[in-house]
KOLGU-4560 file (N, C-alpha, C; in nm, 3 decimals, padded with zeros to 5 digits):
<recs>
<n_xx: -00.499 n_yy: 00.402 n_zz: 00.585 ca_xx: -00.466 ca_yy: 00.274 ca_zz: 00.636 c_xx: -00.568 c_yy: 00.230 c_zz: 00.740 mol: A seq: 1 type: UNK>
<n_xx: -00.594 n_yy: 00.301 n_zz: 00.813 ca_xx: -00.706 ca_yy: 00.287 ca_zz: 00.925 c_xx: -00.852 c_yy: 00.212 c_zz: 00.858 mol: A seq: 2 type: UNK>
<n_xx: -00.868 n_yy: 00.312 n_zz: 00.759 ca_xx: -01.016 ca_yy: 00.235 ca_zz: 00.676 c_xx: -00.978 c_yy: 00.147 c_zz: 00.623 mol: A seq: 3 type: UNK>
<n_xx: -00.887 n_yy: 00.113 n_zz: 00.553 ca_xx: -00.823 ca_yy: -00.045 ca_zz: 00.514 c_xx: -00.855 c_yy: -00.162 c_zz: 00.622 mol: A seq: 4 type: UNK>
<n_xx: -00.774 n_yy: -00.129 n_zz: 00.725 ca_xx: -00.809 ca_yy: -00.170 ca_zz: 00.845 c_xx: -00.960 c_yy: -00.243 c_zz: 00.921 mol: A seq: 5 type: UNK>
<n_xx: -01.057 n_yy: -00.132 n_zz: 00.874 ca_xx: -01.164 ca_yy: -00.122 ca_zz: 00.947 c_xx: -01.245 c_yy: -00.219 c_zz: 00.831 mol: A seq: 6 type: UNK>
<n_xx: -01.198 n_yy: -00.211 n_zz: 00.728 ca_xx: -01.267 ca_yy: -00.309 ca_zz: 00.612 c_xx: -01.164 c_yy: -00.503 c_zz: 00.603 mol: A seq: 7 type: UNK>
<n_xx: -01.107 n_yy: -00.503 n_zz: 00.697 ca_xx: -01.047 ca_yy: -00.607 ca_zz: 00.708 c_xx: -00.934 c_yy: -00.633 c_zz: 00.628 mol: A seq: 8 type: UNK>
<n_xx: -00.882 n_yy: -00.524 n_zz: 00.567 ca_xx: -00.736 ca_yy: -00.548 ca_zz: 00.461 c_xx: -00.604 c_yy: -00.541 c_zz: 00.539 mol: A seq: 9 type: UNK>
<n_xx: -00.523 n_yy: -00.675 n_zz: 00.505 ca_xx: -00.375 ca_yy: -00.618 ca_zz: 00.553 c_xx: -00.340 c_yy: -00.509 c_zz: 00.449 mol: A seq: 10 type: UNK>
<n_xx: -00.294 n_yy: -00.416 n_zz: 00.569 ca_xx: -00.271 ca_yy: -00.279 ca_zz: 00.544 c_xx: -00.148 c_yy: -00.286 c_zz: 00.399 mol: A seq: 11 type: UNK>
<n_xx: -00.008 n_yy: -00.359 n_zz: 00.404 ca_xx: 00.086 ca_yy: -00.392 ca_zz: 00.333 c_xx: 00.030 c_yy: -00.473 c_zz: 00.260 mol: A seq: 12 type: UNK>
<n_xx: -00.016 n_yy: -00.546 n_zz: 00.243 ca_xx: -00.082 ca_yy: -00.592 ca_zz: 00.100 c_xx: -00.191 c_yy: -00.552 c_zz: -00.001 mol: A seq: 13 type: UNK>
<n_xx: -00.263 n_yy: -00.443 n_zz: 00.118 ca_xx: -00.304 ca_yy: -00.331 ca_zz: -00.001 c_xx: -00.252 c_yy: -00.211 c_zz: -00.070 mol: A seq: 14 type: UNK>
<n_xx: -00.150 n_yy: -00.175 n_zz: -00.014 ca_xx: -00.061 ca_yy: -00.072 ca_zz: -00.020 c_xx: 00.019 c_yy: -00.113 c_zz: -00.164 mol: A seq: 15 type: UNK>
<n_xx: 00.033 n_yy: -00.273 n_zz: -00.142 ca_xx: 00.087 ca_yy: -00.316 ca_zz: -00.259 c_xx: 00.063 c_yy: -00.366 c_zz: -00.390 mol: A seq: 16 type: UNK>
<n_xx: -00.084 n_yy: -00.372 n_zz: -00.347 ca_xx: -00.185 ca_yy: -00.374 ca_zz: -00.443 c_xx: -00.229 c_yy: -00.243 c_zz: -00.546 mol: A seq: 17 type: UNK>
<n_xx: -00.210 n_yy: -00.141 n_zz: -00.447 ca_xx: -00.249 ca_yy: -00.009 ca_zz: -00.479 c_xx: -00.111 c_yy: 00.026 c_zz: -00.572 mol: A seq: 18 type: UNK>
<n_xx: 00.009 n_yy: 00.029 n_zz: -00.511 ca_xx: 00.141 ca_yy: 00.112 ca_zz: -00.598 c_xx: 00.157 c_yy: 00.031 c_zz: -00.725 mol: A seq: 19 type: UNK>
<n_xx: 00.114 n_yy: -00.107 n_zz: -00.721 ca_xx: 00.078 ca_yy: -00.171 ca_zz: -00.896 c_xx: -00.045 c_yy: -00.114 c_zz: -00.942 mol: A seq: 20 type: UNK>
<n_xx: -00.131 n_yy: -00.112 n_zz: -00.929 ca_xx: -00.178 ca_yy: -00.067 ca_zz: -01.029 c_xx: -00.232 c_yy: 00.111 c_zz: -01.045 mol: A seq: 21 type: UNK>
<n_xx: -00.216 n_yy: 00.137 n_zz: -00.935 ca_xx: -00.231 ca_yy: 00.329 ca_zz: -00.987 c_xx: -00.121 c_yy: 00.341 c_zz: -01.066 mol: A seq: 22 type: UNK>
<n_xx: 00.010 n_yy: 00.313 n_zz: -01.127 ca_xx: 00.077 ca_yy: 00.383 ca_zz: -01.220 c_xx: 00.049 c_yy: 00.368 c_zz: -01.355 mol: A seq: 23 type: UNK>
<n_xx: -00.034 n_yy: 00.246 n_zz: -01.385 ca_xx: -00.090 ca_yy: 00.214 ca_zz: -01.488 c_xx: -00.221 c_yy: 00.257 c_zz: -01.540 mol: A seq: 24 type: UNK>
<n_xx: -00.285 n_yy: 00.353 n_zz: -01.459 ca_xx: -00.424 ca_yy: 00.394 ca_zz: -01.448 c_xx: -00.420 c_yy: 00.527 c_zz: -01.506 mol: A seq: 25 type: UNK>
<n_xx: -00.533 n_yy: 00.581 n_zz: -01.568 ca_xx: -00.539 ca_yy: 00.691 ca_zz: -01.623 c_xx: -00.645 c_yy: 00.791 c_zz: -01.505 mol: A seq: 26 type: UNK>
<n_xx: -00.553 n_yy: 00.873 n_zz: -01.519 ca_xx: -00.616 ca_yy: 01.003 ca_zz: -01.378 c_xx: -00.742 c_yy: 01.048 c_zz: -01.404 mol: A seq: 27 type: UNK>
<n_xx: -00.805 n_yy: 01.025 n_zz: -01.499 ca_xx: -00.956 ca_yy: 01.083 ca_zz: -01.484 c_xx: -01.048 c_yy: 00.977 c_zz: -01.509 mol: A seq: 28 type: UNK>
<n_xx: -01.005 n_yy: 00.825 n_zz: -01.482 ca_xx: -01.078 ca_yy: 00.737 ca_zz: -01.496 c_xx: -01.116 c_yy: 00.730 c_zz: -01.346 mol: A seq: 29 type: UNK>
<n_xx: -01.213 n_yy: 00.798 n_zz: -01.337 ca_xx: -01.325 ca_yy: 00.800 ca_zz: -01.152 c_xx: -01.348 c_yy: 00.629 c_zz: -01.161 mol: A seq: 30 type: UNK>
<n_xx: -01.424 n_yy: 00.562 n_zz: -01.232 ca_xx: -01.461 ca_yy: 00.411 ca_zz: -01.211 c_xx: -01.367 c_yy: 00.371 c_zz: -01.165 mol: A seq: 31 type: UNK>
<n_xx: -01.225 n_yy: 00.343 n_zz: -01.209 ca_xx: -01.116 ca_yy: 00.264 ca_zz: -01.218 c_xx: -01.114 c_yy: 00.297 c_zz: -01.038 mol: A seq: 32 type: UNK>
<n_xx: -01.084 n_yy: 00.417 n_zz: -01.062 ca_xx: -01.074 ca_yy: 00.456 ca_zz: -00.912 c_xx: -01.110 c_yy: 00.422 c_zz: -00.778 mol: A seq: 33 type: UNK>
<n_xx: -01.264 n_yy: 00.418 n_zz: -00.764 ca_xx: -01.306 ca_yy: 00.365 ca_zz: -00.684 c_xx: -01.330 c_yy: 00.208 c_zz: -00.670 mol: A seq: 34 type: UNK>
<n_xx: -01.276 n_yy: 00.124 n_zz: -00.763 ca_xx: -01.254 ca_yy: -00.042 ca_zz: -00.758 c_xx: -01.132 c_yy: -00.007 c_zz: -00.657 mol: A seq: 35 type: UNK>
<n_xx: -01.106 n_yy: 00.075 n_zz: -00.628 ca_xx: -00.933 ca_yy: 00.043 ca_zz: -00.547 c_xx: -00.975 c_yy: 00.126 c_zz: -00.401 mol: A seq: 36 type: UNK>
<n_xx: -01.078 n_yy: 00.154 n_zz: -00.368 ca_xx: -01.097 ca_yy: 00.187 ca_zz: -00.244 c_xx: -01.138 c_yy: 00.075 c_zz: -00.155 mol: A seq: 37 type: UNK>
<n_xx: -01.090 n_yy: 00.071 n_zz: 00.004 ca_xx: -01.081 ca_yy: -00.042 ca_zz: 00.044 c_xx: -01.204 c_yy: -00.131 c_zz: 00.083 mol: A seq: 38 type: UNK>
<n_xx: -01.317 n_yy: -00.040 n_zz: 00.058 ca_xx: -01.458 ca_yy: -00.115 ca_zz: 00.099 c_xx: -01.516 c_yy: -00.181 c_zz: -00.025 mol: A seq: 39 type: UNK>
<n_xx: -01.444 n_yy: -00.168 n_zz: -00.160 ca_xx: -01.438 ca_yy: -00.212 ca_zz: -00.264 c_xx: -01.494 c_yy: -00.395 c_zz: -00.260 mol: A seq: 40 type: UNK>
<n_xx: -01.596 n_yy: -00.420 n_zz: -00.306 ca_xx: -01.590 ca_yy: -00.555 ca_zz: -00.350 c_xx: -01.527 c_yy: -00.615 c_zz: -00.439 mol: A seq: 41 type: UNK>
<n_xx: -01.466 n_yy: -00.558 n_zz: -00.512 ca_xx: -01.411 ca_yy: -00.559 ca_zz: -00.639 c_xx: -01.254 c_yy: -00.573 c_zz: -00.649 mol: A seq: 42 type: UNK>
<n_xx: -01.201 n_yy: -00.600 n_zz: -00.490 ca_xx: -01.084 ca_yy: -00.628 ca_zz: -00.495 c_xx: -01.052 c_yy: -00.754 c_zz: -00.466 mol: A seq: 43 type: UNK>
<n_xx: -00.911 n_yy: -00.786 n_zz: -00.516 ca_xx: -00.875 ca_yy: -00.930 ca_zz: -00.569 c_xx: -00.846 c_yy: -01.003 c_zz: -00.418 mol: A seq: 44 type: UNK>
<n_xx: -00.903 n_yy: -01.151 n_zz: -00.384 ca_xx: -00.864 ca_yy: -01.204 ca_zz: -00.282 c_xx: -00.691 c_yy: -01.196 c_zz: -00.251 mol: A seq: 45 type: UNK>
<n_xx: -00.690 n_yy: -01.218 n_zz: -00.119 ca_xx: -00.561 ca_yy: -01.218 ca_zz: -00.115 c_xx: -00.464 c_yy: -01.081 c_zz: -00.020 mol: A seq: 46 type: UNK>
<n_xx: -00.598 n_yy: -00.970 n_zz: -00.039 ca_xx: -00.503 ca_yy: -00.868 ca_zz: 00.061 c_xx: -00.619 c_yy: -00.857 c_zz: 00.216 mol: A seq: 47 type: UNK>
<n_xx: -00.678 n_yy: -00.940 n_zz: 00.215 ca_xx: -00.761 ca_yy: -00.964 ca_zz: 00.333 c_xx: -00.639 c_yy: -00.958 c_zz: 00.471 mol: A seq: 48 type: UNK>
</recs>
């Protein structure tokens, strides 16, 4: 949460971003993976 933080994300709207779509994700997809880390450019406006 802290690095969320430090990358400018509300913490609860990435959290909620995150529990949608990791259950739908396949565990050895590394790419997929790191689109969802919070320094990510690749994440959807909106959990700023």
């Amino acid at each position: 949460m802290e690095t969320a933080k430090e990358n400018g994300l509300n913490p609860t709207a990435y959290l909620t971003f995150l529990f949608e779509r990791m259950p739908n994700m396949g565990v050895t997809d590394e790419v997929a993976f790191e689109i969802l880390l919070p320094w990510s450019e690749a994440l959807p406006e909106g959990i700023e």
